[in-house]
Every structure is written in structure tokens, then in C-alpha cells.
C-alpha angles and dihedrals in degrees: 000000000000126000144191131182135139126250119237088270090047106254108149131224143199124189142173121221117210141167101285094345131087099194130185109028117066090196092055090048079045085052098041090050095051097042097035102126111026127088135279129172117250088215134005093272099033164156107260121223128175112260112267132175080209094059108062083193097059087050088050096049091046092048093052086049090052101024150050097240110193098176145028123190134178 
């Protein structure tokens, strides 16, 4: 899966998801790596999985906690 989305200051990212590897954006594999293995919420009301590089949509829901994500491609 591919994503792009824009940091707080506006920077924006792009990133490509795949099994076991975040690629394209060294601050959200900054971001994966401090958060991977605590939890994050799929959704905003849940449910709630611990952060993994192997589960895109961990790293989703962690980037749209983080994040402004604008698109979402497969």
C-alpha cells in the first residue's frame, strides 16, 4: 500500500507499505520503529493492535494518529 500524507510543519511524505518493510520516508520509519509494539487504534473508535512493520494496517492507523494522511492507495 502507498501513502501520502503531510507532517504538522507541512513536510510532506510518501511512503510505500509493504509485508515486514516501511520504504520512502526516513521520519515515518523514525515513527514505526518508536511506537512498534504498542498499541494504536485501527479506526477512531477501534479496535486497538500493537504497532508492526509486518501489519500495513498498524502502520496506517499510526500514521493517521501522527499524521495528516491525504491519500491511501493499494
Amino acid at each position: 500500500m502507498r501513502v501520502t500524507g503531510t507532517w504538522d510543519d507541512g513536510t510532506a511524505y510518501d511512503v510505500q507499505i509493504t509485508d515486514g518493510a516501511v520504504t520512502g520516508s526516513r521520519r515515518i520509519r523514525a515513527l514505526v520503529g518508536q511506537f512498534t509494539g504498542k498499541p494504536v487504534l485501527l479506526g477512531p473508535l477501534g479496535p486497538q493492535r500493537p504497532v508492526s512493520v509486518t501489519d500495513g494496517a498498524t502502520v496506517l492507523g499510526l500514521l493517521r494518529r501522527h499524521t495528516t494522511v491525504v491519500e491511501v492507495r493499494p
